[in-house]
ROLUM-414443 format. One record per residue: x, y, z of N, C-alpha, C in turn. Coordinates in Angstrom, 3 decimals, m for minus. Example, Ala and Ser with C-alpha at 12.3 -4.5 7.8 and 13.67 -1.06 7.14 Angstrom:
13.190|m5.690|7.800|12.300|m4.500|7.800|13.200|m3.300|7.800
12.850|m2.250|7.080|13.670|m1.060|7.140|12.900|0.030|7.870
This chain:
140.200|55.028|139.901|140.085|53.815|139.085|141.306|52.943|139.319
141.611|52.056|139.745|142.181|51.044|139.924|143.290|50.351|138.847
144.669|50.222|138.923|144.976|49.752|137.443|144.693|48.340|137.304
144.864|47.867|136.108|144.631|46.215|135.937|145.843|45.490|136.063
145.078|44.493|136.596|146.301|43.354|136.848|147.802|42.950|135.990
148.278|42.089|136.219|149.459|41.850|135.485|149.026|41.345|134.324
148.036|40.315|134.573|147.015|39.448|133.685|146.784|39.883|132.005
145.958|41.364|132.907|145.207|42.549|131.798|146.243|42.514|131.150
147.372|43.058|131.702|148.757|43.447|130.610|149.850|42.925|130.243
149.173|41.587|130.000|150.180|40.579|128.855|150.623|39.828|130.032
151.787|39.060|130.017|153.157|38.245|130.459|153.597|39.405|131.140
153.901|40.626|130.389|155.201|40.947|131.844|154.451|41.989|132.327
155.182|42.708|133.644|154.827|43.094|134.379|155.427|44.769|133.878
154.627|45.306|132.834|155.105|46.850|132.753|154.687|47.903|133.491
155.522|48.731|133.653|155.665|49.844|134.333|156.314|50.955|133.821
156.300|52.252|134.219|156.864|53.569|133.555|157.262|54.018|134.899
158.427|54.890|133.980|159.253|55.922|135.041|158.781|57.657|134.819
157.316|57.436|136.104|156.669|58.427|136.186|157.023|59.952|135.881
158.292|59.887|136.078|158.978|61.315|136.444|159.187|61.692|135.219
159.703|60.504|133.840|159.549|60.921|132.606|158.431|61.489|131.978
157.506|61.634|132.706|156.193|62.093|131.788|156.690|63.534|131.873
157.042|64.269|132.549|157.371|65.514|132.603|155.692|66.036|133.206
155.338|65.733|134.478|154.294|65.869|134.934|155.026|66.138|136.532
153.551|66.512|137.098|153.975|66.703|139.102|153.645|65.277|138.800
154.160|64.723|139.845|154.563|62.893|140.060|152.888|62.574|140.496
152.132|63.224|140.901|150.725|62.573|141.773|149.861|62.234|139.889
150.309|63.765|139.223|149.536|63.683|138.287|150.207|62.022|137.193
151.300|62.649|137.150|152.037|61.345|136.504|151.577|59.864|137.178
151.189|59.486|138.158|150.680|58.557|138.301|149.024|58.120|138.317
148.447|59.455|138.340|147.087|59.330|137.375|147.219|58.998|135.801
147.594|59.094|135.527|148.230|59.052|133.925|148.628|57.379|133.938
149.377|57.176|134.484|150.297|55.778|134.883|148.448|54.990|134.735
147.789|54.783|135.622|146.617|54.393|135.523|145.752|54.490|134.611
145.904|55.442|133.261|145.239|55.861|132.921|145.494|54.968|131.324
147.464|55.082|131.529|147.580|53.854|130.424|147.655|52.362|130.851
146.889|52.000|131.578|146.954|50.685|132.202|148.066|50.030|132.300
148.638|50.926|133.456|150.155|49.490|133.903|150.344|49.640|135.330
150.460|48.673|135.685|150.206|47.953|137.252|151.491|48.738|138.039
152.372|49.338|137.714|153.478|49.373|138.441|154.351|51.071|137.562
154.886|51.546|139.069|155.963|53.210|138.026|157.463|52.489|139.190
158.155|53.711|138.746|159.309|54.230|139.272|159.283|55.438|139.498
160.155|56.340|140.368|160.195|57.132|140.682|161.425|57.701|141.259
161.933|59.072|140.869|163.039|59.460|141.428|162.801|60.210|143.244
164.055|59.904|144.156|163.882|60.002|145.285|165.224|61.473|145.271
165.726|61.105|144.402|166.891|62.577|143.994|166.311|63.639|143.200
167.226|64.551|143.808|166.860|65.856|142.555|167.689|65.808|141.576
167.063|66.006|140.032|168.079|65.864|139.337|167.014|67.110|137.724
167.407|66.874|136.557|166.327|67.762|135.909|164.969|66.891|135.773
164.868|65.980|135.864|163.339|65.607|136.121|162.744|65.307|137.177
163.024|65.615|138.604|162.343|65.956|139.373|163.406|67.263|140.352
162.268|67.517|140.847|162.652|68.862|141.330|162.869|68.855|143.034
162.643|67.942|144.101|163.321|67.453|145.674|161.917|67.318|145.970
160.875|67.282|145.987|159.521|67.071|146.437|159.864|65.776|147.202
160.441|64.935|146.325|160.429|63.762|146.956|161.265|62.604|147.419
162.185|64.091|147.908|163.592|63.873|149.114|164.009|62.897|150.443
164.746|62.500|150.651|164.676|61.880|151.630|164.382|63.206|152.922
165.351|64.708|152.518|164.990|65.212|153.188|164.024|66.616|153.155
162.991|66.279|152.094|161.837|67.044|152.252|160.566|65.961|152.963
160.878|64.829|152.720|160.206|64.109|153.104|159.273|63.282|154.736
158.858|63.973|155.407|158.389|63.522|156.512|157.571|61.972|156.655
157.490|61.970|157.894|156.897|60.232|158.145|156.053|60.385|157.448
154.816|61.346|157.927|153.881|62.003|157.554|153.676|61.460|155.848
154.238|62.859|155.706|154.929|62.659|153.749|154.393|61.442|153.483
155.466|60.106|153.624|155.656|59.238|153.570|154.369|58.269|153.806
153.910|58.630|154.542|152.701|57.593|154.811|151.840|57.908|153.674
152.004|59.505|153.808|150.453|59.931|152.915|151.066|59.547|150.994
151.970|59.288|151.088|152.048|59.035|149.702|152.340|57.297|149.601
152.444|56.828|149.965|152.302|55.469|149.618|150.568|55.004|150.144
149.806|55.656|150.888|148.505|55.328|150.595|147.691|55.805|149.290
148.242|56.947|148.459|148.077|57.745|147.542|148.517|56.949|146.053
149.386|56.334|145.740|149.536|55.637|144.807|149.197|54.276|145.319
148.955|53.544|146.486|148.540|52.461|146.574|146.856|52.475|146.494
146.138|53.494|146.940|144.742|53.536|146.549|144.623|53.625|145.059
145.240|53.761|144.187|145.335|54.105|142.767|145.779|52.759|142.274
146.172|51.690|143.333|145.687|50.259|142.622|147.646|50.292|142.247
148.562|50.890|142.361|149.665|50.921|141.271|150.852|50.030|142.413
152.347|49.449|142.314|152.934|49.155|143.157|154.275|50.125|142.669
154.782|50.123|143.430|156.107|50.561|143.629|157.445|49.737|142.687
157.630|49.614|141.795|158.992|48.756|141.184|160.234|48.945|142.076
160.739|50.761|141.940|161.888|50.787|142.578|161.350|52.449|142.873
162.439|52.800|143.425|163.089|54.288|143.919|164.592|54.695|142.910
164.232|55.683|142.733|165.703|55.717|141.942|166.150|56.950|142.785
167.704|56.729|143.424|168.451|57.918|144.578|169.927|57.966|143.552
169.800|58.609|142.808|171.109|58.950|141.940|171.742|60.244|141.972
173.088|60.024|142.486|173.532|61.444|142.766|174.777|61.986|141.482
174.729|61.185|140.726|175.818|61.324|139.389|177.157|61.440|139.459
177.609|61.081|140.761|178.718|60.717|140.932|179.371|59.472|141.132
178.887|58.808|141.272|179.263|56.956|141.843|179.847|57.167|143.290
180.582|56.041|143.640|181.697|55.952|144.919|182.777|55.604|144.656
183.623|56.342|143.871|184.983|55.896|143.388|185.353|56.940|144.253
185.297|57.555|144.897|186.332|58.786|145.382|186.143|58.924|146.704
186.663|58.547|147.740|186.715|58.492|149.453|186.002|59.528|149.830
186.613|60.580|148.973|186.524|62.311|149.988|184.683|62.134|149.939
184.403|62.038|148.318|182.991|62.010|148.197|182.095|61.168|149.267
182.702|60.071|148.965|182.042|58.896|149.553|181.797|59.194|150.997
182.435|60.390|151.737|182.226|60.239|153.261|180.708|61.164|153.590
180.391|62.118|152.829|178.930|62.660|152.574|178.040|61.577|151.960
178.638|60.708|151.029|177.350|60.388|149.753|177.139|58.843|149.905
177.780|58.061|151.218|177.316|56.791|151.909|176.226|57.105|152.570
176.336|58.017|153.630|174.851|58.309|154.664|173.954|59.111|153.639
173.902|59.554|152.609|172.733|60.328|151.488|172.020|58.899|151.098
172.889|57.929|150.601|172.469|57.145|150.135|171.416|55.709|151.147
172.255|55.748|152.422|171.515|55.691|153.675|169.963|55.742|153.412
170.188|56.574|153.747|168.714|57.882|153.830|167.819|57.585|152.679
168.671|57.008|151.458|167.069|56.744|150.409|167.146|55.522|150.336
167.764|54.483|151.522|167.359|53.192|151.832|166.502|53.638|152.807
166.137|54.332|153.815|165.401|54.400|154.571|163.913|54.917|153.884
164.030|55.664|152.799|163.092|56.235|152.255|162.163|54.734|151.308
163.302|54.699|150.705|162.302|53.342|150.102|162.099|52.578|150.832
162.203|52.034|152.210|161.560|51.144|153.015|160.647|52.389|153.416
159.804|53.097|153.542|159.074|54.228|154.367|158.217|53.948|152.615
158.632|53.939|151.553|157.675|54.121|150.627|157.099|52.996|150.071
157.801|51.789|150.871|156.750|50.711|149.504|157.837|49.731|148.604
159.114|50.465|148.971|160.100|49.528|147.578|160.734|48.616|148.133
161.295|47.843|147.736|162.384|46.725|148.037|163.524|47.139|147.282
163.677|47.872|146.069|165.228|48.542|145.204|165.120|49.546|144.623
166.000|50.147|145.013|166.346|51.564|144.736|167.548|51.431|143.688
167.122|52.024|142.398|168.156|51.626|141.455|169.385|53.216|141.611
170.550|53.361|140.824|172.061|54.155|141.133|172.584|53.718|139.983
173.517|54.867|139.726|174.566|54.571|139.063|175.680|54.561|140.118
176.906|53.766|140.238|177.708|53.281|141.216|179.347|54.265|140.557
179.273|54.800|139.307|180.248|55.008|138.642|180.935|54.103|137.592
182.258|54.588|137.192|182.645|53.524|136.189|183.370|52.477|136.891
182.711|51.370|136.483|184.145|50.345|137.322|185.012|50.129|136.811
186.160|49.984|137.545|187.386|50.515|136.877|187.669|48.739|136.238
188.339|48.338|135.089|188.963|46.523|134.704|189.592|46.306|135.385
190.778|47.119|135.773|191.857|46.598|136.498|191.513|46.460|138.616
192.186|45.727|139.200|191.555|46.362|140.401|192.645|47.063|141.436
192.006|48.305|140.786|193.519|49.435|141.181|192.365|50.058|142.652
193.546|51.296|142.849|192.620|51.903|144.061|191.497|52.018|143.857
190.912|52.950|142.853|189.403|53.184|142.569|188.540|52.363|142.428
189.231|51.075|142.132|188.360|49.794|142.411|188.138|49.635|144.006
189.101|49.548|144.393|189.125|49.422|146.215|187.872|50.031|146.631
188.115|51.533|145.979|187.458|52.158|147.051|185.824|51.967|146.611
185.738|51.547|145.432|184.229|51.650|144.989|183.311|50.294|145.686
184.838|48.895|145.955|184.229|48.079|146.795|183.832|47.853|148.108
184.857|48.709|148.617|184.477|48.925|149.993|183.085|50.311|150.468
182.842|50.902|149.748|181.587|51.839|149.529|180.393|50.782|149.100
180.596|49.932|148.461|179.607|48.744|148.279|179.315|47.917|149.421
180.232|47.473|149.751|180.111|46.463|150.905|179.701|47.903|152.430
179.814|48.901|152.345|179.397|49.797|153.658|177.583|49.499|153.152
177.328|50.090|151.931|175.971|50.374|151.763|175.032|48.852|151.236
175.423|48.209|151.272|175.108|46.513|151.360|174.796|46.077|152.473
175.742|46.801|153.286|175.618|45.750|154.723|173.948|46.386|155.379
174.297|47.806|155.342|172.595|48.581|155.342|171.940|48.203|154.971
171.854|48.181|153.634|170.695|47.573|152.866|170.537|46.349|152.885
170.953|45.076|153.744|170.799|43.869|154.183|169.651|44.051|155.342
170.163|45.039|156.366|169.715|44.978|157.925|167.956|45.780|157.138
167.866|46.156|156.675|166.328|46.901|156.127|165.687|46.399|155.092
166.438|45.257|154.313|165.228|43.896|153.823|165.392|44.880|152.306
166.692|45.292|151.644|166.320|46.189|150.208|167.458|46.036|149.384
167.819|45.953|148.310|169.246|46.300|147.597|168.937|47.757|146.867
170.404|47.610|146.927|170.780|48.866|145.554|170.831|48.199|144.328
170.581|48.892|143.506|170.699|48.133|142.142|171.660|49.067|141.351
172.563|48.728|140.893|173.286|49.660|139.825|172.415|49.369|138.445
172.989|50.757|137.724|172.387|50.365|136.478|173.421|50.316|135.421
173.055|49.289|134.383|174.288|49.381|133.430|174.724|50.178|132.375
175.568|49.845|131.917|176.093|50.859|130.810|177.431|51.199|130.780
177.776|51.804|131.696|179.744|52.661|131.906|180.030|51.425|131.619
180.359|50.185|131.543|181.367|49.369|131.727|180.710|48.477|131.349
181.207|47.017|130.630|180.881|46.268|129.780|180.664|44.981|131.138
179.182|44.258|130.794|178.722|42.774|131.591|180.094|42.185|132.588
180.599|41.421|132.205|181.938|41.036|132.646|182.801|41.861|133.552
183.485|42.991|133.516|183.735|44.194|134.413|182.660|44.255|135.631
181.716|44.433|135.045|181.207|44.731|136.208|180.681|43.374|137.684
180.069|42.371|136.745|179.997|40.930|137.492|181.761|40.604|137.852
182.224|41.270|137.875|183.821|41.061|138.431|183.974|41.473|139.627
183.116|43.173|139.954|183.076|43.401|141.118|181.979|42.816|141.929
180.923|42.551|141.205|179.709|42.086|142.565|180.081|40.718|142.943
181.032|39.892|142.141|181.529|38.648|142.796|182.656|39.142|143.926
182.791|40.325|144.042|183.560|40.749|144.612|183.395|40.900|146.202
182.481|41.675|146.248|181.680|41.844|147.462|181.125|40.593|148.456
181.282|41.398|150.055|180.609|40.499|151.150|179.259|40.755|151.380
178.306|41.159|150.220|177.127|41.420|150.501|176.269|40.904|149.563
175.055|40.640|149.211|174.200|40.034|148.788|173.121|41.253|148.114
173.432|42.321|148.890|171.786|43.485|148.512|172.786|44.706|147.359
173.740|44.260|146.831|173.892|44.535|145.876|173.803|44.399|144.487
172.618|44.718|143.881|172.193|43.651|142.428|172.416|44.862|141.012
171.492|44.362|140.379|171.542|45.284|138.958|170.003|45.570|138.014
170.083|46.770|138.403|169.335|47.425|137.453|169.541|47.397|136.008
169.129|46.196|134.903|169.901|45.747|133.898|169.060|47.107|132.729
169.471|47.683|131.962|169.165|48.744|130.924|170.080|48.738|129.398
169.373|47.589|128.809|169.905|47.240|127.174|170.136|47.899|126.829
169.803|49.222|126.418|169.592|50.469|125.729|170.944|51.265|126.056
171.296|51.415|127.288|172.503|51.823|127.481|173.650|51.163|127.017
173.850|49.419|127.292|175.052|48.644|127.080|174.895|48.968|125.514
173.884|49.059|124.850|173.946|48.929|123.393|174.163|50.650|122.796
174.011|51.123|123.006|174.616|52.950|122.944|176.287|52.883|123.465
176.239|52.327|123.994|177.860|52.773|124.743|178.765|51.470|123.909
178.327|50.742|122.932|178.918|49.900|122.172|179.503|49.000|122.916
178.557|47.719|124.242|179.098|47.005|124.570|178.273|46.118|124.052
178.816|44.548|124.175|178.063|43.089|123.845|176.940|42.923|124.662
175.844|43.202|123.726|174.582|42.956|125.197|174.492|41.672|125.979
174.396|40.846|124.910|174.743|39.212|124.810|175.238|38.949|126.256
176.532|39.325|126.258|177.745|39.063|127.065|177.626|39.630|128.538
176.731|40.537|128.047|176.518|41.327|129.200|175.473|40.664|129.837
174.217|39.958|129.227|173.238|39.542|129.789|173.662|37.925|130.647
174.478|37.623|129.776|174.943|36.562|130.586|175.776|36.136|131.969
176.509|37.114|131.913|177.389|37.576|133.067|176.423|38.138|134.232
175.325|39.103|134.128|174.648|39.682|134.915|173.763|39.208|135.466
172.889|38.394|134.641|171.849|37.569|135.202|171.155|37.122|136.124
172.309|36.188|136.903|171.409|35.788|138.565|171.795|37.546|140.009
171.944|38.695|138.986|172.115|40.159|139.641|170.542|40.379|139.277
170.125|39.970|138.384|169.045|41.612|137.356|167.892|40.978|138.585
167.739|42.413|139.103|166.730|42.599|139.598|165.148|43.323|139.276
165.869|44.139|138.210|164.553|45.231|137.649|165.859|45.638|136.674
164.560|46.133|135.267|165.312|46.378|134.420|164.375|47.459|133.827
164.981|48.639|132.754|164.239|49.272|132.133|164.408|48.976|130.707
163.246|49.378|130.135|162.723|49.072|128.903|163.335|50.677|127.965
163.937|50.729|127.639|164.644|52.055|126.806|165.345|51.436|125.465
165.196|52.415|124.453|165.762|51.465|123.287|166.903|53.115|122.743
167.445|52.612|121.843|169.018|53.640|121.138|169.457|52.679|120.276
170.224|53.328|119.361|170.942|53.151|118.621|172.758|53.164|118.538
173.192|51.858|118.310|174.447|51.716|118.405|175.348|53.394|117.455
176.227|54.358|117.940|176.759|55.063|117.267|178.078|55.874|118.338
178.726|55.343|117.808|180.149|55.278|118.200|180.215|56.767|118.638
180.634|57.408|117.414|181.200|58.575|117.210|180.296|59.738|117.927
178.710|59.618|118.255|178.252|60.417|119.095|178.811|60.141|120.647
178.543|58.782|121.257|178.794|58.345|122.376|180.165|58.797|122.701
181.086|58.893|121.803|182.601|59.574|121.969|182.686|60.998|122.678
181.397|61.467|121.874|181.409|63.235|122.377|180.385|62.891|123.716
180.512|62.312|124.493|179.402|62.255|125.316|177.941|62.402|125.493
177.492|62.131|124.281|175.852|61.808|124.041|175.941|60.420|123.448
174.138|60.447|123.360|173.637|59.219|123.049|172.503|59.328|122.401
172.039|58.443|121.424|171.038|58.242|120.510|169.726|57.244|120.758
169.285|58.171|121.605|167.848|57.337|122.360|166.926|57.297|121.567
165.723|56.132|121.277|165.171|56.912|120.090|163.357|55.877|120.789
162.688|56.045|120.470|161.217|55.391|120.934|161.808|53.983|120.769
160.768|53.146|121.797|160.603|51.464|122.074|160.532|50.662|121.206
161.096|49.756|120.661|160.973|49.382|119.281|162.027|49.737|117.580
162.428|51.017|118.052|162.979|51.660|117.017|164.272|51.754|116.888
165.073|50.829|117.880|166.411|50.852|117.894|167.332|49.825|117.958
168.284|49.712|118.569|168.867|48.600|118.094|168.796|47.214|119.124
167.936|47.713|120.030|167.927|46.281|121.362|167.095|45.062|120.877
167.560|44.071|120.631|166.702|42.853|120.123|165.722|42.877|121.567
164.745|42.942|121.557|163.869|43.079|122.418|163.054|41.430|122.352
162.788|41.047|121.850|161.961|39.934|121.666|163.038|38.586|122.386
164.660|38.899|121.845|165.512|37.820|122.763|165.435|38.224|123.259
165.787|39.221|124.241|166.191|39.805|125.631|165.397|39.933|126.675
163.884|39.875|126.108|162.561|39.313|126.854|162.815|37.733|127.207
162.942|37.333|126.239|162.541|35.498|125.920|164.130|34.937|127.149
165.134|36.260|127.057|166.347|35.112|128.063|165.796|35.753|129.841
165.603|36.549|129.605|165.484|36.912|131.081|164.201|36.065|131.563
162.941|35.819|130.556|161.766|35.051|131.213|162.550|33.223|131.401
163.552|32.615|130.480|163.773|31.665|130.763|164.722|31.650|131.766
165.498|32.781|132.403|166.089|32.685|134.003|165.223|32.950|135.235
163.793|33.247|134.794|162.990|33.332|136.241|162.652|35.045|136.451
163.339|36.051|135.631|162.914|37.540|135.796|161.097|37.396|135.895
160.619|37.886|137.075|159.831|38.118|137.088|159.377|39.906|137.544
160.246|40.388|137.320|160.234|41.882|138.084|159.905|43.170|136.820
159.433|44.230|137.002|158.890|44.945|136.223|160.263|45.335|135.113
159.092|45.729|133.937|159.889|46.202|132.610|159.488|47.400|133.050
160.437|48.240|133.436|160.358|49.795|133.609|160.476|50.849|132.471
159.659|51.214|131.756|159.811|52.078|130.947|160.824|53.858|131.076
161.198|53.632|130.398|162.351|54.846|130.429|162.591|55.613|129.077
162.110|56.873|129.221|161.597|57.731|128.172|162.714|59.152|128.749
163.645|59.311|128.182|164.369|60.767|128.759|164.285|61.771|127.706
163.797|61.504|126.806|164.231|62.253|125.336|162.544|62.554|124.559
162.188|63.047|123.482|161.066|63.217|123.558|159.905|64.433|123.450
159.483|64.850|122.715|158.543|65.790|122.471|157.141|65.693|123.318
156.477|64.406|123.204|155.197|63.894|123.248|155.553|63.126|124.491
156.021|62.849|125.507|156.546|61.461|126.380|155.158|60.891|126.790
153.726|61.603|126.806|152.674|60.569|127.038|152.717|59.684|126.109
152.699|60.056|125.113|152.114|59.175|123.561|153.852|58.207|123.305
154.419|58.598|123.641|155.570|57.734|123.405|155.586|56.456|124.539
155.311|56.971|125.820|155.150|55.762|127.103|154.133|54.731|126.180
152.675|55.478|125.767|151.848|54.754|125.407|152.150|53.817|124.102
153.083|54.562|122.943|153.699|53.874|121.967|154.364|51.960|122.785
155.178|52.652|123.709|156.020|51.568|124.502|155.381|50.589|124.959
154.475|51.409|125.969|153.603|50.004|126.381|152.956|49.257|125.180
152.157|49.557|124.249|151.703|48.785|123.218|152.746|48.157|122.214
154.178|48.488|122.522|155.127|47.540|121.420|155.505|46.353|122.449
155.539|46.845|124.118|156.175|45.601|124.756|154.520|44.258|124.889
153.493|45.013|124.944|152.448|43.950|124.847|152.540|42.892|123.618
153.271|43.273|122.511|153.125|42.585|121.420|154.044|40.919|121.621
154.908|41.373|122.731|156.250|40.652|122.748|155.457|39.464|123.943
């Protein structure tokens, strides 16, 4: 069965991050179809919600072909690839393994269908000390790649407040470095979303739809207070209304990590962002 158009499903263009269903990914995107939305995400790393199936290096041409005819007969598109290795590129030693890894799931998402593969890049540092150096020059290596193969990386936000971070991408000699913009995080980690949305803007390439609650004193101990779509503290209705008046036309990616039920909660999501 085919999913429905953008049309069918309101103004924006929603999508889910398949891998959250806590399903095998083929089934998760029967499902994806099943709650009518035109578009998933998908992890290309191993991490606890997916398990390397869908590796750069489990992955054959083969592989590759047969699964982008497999969710493209299913009517669905590709938003992004997500290749996150939970380390960023602040650290050389790392960076001399985890530039060509990252390589490799630019090559993968051109082999699957995507144009951005979203990352966390690490924390950027305010000041621009070494670890800044080195996180820019690891940008500008994997930019210049991802120029020559028609794709960006997208960081996603959160570690570091709007401003900080549009400090470094003005930084850079590359262009295929953008942003995976995620409210839910800047607003958990107690930054100005506002501030953040403004600064980031002509970056956001794809964004996810995740909602939390502002709380200091957990985020201190290193957690966070994720809570269903709607139920938290992201003004959702502005943060729709500024990104449609800068031209965002790219999927609202649903992002569910937390969760008992994650079908009925995706489905909660999609029916609160239709309202908007």
């Amino acid at each position: 069965m085919p999913a429905p158009t953008d049309a069918q499903c309101g103004t924006l263009q929603i999508g889910i991050f398949a891998d959250n269903l806590k399903l095998p990914l083929r089934d998760g995107l029967r499902t994806a179809v099943e709650l009518g939305v035109p578009s998933f995400q998908m992890y290309t790393s191993t991490n606890e919600m997916a398990g390397g199936e869908f590796t750069p290096e489990q992955m054959t041409a083969a592989d590759r072909a047969a699964f982008r005819r497999y969710y493209e007969g299913l009517g669905l598109q590709l938003s992004a690839t997500c290749g996150d290795f939970g380390h960023g590129f602040v650290d050389p030693v790392v960076n001399e393994s985890l530039i060509p890894k990252t390589f490799a799931q630019i090559d993968l998402a051109v082999d699957l269908g995507a144009s951005i593969i979203t990352t966390h890049i690490g924390v950027v540092p305010a000041e621009r000390n070494a670890e800044w150096q080195t996180l820019r020059g690891a940008l500008n290596r994997i930019g210049a790649y991802a120029e020559q193969k028609g794709v960006v990386l997208a960081t996603e936000t959160g570690p570091e407040s709007g401003p900080v971070l549009r400090a470094l991408l003005d930084a850079l000699d590359t262009s295929a470095i953008r942003v995976n913009f995620d409210p839910a995080n800047l607003t958990m980690a107690g930054f100005d979303l506002d501030e953040a949305l403004e600064a980031l803007l002509p970056f956001i390439v794809h964004t996810h739809a995740k909602d939390g609650v502002r709380d200091p004193e957990a985020w201190s101990r290193g957690r966070w207070q994720e809570v269903p779509l709607g139920e938290g503290d992201v003004p959702w209705e502005r943060y729709i209304t500024r990104l449609r008046e800068a031209g965002y036309t790219g999927a609202f990616t649903i992002e569910r990590e937390v969760g008992a039920d994650p079908v009925a909660d995706m489905q909660k999501a999609i029916d609160f962002l239709r309202t908007l």
